[in-house]
VEXPAFI-810935 format. One record per residue: x, y, z of N, C-alpha, C, CB in turn. Coordinates in steps of 0.2 Angstrom, whole numbers, plus 2048, in hexadecimal, padded with zeros to 3 digits. Atoms other than C-alpha are relative to their C-alpha. Glycine has a CB too. Layout:
// VEXPAFI-810935
XYZXYZXYZXYZ ...
//
This chain:
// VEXPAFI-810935
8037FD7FB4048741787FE8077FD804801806 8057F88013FA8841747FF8038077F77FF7FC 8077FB7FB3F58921817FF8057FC802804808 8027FC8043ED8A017D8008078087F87FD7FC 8047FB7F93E98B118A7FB801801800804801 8078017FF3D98AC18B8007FA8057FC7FE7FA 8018037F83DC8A01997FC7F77FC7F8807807 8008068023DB88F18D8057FD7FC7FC7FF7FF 7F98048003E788118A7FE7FC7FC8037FC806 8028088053E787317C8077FC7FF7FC8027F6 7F98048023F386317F7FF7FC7FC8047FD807 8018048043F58591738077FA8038018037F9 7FB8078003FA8441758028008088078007FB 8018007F93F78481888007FA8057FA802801 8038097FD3EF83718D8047FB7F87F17FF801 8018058063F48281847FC7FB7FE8047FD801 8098028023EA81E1798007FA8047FE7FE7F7 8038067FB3ED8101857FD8018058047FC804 8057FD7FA3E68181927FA8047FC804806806 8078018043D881E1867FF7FC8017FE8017FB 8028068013D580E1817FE7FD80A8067FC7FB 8038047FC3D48081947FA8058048067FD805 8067FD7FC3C881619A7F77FF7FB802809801 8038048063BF81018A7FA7FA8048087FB7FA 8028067FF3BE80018F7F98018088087FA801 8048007FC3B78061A07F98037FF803803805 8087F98023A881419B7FC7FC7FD8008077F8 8048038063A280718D7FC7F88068077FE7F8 8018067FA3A17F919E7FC8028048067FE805 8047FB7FA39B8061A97FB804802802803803 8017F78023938171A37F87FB8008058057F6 8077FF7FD37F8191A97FD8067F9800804809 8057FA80637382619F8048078067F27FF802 7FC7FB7FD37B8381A17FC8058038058037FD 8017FB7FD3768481A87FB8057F9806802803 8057FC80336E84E1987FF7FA7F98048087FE 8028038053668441878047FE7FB7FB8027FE 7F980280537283817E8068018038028057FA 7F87FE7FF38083C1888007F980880380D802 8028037F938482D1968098018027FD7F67FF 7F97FF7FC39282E1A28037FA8067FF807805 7FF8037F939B8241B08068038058027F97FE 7FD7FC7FE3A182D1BD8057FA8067FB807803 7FD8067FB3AE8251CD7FB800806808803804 8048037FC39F8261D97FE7FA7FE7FC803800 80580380539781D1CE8037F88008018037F8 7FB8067FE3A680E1CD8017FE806806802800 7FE8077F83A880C1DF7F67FD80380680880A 8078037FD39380B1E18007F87FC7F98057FE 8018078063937FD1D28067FD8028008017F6 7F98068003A27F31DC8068017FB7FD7F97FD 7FA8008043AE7F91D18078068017FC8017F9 7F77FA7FF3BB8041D98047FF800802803805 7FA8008033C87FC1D58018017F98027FB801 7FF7FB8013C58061C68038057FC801801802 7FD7F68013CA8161C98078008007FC806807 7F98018013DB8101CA8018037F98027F8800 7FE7FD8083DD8141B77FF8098007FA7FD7FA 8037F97FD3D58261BD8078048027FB7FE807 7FE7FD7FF3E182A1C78088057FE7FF7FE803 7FC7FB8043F282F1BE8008077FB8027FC7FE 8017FB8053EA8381B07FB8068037FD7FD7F9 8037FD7FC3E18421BF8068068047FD7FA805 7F97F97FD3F38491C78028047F880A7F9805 7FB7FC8043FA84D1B77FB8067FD8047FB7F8 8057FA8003E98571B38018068037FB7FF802 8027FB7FB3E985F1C28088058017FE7FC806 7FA7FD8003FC8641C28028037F98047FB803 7FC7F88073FC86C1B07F98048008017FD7F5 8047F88023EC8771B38038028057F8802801 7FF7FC7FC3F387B1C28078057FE8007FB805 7F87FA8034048821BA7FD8037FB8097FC7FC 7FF7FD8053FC8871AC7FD8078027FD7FD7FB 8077FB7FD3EF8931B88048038037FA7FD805 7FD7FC7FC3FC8971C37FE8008097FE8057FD 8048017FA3F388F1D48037F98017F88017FF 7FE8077FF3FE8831D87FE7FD80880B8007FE 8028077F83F78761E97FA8057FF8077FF80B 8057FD8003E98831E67F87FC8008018047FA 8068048023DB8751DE8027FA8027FE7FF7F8 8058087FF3D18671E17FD7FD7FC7FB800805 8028008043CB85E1D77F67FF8018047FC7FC 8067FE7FD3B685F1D77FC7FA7FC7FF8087FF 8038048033B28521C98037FE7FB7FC8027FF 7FC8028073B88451BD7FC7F980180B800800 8078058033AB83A1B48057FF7F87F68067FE 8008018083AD8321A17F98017FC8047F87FF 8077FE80839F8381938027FF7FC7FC8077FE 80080080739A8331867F88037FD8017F87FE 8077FE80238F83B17A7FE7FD7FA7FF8077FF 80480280638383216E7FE8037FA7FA7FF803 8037FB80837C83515C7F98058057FB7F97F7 8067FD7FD3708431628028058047FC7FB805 7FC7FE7FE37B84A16D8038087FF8027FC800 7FF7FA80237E85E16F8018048057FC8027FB 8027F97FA38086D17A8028077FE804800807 7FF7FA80437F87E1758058048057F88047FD 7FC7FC7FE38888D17B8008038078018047FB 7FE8017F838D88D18E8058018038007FA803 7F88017FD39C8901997FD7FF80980780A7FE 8028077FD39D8851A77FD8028088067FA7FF 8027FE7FA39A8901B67F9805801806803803 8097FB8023888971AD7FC8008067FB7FD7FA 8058017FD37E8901BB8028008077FC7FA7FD 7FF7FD7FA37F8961CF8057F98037F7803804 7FB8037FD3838851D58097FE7FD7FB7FB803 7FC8018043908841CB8088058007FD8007FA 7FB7F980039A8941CF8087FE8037FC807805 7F98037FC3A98891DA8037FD7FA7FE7FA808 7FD8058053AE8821CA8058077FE7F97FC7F8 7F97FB8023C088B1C38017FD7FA808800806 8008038053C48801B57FF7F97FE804800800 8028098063C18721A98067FD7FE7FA8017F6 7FB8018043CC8651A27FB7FA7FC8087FD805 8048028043C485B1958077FB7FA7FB8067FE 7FB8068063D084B18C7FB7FC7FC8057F9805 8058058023C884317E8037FA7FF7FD8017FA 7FF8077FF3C983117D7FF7FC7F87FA7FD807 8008038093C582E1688018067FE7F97FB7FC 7FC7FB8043C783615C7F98037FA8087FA7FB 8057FD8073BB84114E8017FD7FB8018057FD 7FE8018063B983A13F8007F78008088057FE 7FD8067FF3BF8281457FB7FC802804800804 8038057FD3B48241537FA8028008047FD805 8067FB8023A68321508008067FD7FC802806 8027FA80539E8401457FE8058047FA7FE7FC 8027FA7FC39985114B8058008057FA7FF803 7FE7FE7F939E85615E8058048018027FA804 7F97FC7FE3AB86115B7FD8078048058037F7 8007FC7FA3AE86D1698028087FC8067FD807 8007F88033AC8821648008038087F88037F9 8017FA7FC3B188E16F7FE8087FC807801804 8067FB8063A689E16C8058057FE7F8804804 7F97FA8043B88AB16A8057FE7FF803805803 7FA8028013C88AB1678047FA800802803802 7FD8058023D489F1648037FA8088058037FB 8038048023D48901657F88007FE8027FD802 8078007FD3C18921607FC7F77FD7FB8087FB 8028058023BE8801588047FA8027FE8007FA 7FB8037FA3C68711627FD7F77FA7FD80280C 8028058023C48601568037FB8048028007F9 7FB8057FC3C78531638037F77FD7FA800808 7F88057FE3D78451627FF7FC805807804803 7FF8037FA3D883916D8088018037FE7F97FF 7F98017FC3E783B17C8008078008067FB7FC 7FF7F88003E384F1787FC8018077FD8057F9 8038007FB3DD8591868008087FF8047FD805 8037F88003D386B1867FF8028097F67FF7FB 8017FE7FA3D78751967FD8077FF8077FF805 8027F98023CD88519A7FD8038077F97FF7F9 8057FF7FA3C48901A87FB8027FF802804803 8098027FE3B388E1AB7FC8058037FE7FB806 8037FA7FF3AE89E1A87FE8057F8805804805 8017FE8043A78A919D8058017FB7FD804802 7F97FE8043B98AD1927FD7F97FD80B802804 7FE8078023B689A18F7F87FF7FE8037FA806 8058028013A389A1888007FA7FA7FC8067FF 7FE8028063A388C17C7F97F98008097FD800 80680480139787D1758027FB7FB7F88037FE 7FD80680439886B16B7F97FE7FD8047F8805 80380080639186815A7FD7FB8038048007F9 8068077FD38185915D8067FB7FD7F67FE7FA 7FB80580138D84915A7FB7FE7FA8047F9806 8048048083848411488027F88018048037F7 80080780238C82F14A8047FD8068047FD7F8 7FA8007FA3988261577FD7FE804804805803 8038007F939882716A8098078008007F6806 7FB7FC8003A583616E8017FF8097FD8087FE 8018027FA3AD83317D8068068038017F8801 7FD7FB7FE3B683F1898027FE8097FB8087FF 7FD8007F83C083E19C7FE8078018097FE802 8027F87FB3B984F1A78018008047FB804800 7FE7FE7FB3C08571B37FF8077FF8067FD801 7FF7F97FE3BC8651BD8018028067FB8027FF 7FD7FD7FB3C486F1C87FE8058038058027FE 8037FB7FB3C287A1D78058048047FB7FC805 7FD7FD7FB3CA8881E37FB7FD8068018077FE 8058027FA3BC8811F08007FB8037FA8017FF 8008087FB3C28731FC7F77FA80280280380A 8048037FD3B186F2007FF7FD7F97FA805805 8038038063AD86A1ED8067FB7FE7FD8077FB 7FC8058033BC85E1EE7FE7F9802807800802 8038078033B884D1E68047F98048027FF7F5 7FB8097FE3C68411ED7FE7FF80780A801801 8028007F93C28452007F77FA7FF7FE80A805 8058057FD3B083C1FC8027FA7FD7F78017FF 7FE8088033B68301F08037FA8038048017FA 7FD8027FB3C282A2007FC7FE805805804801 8068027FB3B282920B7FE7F97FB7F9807801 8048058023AA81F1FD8037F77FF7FF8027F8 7FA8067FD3BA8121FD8007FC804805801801 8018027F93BC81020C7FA7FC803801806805 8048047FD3AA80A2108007FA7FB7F9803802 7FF8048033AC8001FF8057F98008008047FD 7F98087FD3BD7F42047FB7FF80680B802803 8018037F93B47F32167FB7FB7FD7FD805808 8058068023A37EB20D8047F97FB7F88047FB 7FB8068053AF7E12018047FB8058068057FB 7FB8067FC3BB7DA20E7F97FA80480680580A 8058027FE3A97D32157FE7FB7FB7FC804801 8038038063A77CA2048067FF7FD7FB8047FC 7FA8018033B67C42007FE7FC7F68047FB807 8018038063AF7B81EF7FE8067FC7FC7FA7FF 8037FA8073A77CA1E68048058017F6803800 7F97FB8003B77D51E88008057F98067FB7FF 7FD7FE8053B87DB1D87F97FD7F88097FC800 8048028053A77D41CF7FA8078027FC7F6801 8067F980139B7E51CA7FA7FD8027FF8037F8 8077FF7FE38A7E81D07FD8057FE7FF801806 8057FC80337C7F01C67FF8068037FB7FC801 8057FD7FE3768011CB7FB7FE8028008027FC 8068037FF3648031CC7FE8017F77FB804806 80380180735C7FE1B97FF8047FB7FB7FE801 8037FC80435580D1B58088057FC7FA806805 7FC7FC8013678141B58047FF7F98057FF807 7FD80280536C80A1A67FB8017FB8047F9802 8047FF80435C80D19C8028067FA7FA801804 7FD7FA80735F81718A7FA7FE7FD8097FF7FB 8067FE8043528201838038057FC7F9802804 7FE7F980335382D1767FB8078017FF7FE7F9 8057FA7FD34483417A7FE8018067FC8007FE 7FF8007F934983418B7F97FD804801807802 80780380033982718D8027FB8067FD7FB7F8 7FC8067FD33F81D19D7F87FC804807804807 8038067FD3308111A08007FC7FB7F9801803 7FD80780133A8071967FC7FD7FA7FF7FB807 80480180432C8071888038037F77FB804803 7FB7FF80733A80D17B8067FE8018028077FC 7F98017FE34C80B17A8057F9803800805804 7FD8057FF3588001828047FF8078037FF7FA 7FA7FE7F93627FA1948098007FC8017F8807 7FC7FE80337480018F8057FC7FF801804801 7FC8077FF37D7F01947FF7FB7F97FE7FB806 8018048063737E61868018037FC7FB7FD7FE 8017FB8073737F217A8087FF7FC7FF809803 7F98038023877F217B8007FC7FE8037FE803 8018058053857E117A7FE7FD7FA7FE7FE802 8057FF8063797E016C8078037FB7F9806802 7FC7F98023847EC1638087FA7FE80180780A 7FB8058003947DE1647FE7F87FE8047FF807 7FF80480238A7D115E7FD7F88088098017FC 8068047FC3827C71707FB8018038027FE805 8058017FE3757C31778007FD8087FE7FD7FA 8038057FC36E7BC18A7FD7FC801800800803 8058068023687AE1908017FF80B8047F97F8 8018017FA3627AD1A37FC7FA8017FD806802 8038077FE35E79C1AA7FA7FE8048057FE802 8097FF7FC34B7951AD7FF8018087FA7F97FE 8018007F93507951BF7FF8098028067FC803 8037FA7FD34E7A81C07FA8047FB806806801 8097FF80533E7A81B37FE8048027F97FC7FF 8077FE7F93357AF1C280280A7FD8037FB80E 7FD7F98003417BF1BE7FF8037F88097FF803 7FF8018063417BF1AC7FA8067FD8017F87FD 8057FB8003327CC1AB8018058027FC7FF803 7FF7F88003387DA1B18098018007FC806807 7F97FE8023497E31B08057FE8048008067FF 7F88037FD3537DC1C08027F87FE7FF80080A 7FD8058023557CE1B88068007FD7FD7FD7FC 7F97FF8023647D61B18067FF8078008087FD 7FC8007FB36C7D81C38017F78037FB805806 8018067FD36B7C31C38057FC7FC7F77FE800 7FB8028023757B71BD7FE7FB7F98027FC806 8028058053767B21AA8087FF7FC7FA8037F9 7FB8018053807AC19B7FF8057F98007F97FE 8007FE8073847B418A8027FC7FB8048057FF 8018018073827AF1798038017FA7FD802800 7FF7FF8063887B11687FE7FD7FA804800800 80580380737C7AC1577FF7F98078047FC7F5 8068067FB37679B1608057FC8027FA7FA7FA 7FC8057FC38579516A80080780880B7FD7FB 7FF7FD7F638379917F8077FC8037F77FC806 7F78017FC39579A1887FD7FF80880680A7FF 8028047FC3907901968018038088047FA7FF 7FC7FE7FB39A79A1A47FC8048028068027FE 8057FC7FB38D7A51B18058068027FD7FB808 8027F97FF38E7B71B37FC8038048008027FB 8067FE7F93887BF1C37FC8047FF804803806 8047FA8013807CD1BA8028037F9800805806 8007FF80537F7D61AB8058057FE7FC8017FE 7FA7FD80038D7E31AF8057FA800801805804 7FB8048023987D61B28027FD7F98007FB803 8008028073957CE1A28038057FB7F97FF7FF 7FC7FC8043987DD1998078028007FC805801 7F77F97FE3A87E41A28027F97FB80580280C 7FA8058063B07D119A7FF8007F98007F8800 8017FF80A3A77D41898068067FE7F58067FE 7FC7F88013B07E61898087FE8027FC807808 7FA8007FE3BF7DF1918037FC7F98017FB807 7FD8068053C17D11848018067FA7F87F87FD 8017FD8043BD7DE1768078058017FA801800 7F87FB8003CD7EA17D8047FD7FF802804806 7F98048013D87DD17F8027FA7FA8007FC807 7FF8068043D47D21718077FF7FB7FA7FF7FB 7FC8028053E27D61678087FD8058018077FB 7F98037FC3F07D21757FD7FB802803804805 7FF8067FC3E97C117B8017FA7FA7F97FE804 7FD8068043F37B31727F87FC7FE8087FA805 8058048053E97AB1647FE7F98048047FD7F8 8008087FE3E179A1697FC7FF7FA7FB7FD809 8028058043DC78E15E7F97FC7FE8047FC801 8048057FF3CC78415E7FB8028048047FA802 8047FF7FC3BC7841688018038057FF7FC800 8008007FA3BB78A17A8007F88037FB805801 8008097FD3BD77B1887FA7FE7FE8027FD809 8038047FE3B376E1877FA8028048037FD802 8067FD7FA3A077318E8008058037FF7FB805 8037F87FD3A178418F7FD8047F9809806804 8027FF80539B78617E7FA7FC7FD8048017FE 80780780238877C17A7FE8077FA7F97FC809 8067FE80737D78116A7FB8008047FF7FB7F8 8088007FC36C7881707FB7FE7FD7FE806803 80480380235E7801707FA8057FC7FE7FB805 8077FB7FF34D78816A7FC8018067FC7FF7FC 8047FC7FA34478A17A8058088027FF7FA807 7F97FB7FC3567931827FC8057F780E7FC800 7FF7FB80A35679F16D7F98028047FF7F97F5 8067FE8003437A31718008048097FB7F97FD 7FD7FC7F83487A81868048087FC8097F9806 7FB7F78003567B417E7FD8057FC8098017FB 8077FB8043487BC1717FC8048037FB7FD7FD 8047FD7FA33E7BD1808028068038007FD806 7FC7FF7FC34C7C518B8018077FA8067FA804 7FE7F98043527D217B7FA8038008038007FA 8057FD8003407D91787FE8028067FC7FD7FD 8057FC7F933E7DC18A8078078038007F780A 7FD7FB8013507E418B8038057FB8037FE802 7FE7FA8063547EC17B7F98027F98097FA7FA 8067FF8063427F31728028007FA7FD805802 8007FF80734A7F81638058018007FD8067FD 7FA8048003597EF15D8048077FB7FE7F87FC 7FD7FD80335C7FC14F8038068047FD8017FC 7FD7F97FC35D80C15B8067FD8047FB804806 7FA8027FE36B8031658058007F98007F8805 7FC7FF8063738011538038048007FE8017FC 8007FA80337281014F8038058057FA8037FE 7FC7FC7FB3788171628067FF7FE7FF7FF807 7FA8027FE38780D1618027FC7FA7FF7FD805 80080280638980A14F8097FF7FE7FA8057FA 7F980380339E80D14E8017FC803806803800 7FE8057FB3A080115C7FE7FA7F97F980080A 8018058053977F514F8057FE7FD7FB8027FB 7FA8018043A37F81408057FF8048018057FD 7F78027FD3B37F714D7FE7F9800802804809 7FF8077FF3AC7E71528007FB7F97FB7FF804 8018088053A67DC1428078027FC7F88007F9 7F98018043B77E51388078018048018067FB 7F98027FF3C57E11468007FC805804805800 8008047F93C07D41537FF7F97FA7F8803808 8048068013BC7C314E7FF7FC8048027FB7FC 7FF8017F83B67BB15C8027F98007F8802806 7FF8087FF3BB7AA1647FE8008068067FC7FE 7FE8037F73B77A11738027FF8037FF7FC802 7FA8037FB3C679B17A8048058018037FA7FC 7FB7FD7FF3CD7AB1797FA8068078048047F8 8037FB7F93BE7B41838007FC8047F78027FF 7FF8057F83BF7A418F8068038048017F77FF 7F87FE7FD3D47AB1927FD80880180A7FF7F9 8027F87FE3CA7BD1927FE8018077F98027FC 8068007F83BE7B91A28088008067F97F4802 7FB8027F93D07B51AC8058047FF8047F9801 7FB7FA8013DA7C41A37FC8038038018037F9 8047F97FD3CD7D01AA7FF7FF8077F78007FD 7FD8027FB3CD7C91BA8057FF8047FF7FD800 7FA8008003DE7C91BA8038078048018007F9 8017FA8003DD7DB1B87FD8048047FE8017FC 8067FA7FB3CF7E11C38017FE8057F7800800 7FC8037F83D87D61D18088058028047F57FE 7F97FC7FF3EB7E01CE7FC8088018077FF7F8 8037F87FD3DF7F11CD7FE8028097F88017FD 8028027FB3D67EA1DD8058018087FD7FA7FE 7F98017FC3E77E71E68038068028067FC7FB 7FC7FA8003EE7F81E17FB8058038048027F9 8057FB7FC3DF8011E88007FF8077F87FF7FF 8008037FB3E07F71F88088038057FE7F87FE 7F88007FC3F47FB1FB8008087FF8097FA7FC 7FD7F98013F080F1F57FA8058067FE8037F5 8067FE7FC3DF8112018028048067FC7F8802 7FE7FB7FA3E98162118038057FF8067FD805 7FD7FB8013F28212097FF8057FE8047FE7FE 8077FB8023E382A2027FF8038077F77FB7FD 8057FE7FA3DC82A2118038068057FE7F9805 7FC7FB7FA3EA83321B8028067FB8087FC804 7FE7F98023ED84020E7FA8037FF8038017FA 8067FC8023DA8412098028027FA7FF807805 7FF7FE8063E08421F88007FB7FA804803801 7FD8038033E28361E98048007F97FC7FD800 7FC7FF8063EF8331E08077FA8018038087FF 7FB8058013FE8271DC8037FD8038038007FD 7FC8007FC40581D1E98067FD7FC7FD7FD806 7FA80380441681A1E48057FA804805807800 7FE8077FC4208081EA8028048048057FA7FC 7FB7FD7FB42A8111F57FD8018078028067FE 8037FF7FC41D8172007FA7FA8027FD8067FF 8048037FD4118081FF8057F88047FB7FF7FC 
//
């Protein structure tokens, strides 16, 4: 631990890398185009609009312990609220110059930043390192599980070198003295109408829903009629090596872009995994799941079952050519966005079928016990108006 009397904090080995690794797994499932060029984000609005509030479960612990060491470190203890907590990532391209964080009017209710990175420099991307513009600490090489606390204000003016290779990824949180600018009170409104339409739908509990299209579009040259660049689901995909493959019964769709919101299969070189996917985040979140978890699911042996795995024909091969040139224009720039993802994948995954088939019911598994523990923590939000860890005792 470092402070300084300048009114910032650096923890090191904060967050663990399992919990990196699971907010990882979420951003890279979930995360939209951000707020500025190259940089995309997924915030908990965000999760509970796309069906996915169960989540923010992972969210919440490393949210109290934030909030309870700026608060001792500041001296404003039951003082904050918290105002905002998104995950970013910033792309090759990626840069902001010299800013401190309450520069602009509507911004002025903001008191502190906390900012965890989630990889590492050097490892998982080039560039991005964080400079503050005085004294010390003035250059901040981010670690994963480290965490840069600071106030959001001029003493704290600082800015991050353009990232050169990678995806740089970060948990942010920002803090407030101003009730009205607290995040949990609507995020508890957003819940609450989220389980009432869910108890209504009992079979799509826990299966993601698309945004709207444009939200997933990546351009470099911020071109969004879709006439460069790529949607960011394939691209991922792309990027690990599949490909889709949407069935002639929604042909009719296959022309413009909500054919992603429809129901296909994925791919790999010329064998289609038989098994339907409601949409193309779903798809992704088990690509992503399979890919976190691959090294803890017991080895299987041999094929996937029986007829969940067929060799595609050439008409299907010449549909998914179709389907990639309509969603990924330029195969190299997705490369090139997401080029260490590449290397992680071809030098430490080998894939198998049979272990992504035990994947689809690990992850479901998963998004069912998240689902569960949101549902037994929801009243207990609701009457504090606050979120944070219900403990067995109380539920």
């Amino acid at each position: 631990m470092e402070a300084t009397e300048h009114r910032r904090l650096i923890l090191h080995d904060f967050v663990t890398l399992d919990d990196c690794k699971e907010l990882e797994f979420i951003h890279k499932s979930c995360s939209t185009v951000g707020y500025r060029p190259n940089v995309l984000s997924t915030t908990l609005s965000h999760l509970i609009a796309t069906n996915c509030p169960n989540l923010i479960l992972p969210f919440v612990p490393i949210r109290e312990r934030l909030k309870e060491k700026v608060e001792e470190f500041f001296g404003c203890e039951y003082e904050l609220c918290i105002e905002f907590t998104g995950l970013i990532s910033w792309l090759k391209g990626a840069s902001i110059g010299w800013h401190s964080d309450d520069n602009k009017p509507y911004l002025k209710q903001r008191d502190f930043t906390a900012v965890c990175y989630l990889n590492t420099y050097g490892e998982d991307f080039k560039g991005g390192l964080f400079h503050f513009q005085d004294r010390e600490p003035e250059t901040i090489m981010p670690s994963a599980g480290d965490v840069a606390i600071y106030t959001a204000d001029s003493c704290n003016t600082h800015l991050v070198d353009e990232v050169t290779d990678g995806e740089r990824l970060t948990l942010t949180l920002w803090f407030s003295r101003d009730s009205n600018h607290d995040e949990d009170a609507k995020l508890i409104s957003l819940l609450s109408q989220r389980i009432m339409d869910n108890s209504l739908n009992m079979p799509n509990l826990c299966l993601p829903m698309p945004a709207s299209i444009n939200m997933y579009w990546f351009s470099p040259n911020q071109d969004f009629d879709h006439q460069s660049g790529f949607n960011l689901c394939c691209g991922r995909m792309h990027v690990l090596g599949f490909d889709i493959y949407v069935s002639p019964a929604s042909n009719c769709l296959t022309d413009c872009l909500d054919a992603l919101m429809e129901p296909l299969q994925v791919v790999r070189g010329e064998e289609l995994f038989q098994q339907e996917f409601v949409n193309i985040l779903h798809a992704l979140q088990v690509l992503q799941f399979y890919f976190w978890k691959a090294s803890v699911f017991q080895t299987s042996k041999g094929k996937a079952e029986t007829g969940k795995v067929v060799l595609l024909s050439q008409l299907k091969q010449e549909e998914i050519s179709r389907l990639k040139s309509l969603f990924i224009r330029d195969c190299q720039v997705a490369q090139r966005v997401f080029n260490y993802e590449t290397r992680e994948s071809d030098g430490q995954h080998h894939f198998d079928w049979a272990i992504f088939s035990a994947a689809i019911a690990a992850w479901e598994a998963y998004t069912g016990k998240l689902y569960n523990e949101l549902v037994t923590s929801l009243p207990y939000w609701r009457t504090n108006q606050s979120i944070y860890t219900v403990s067995f005792e109380e539920s």
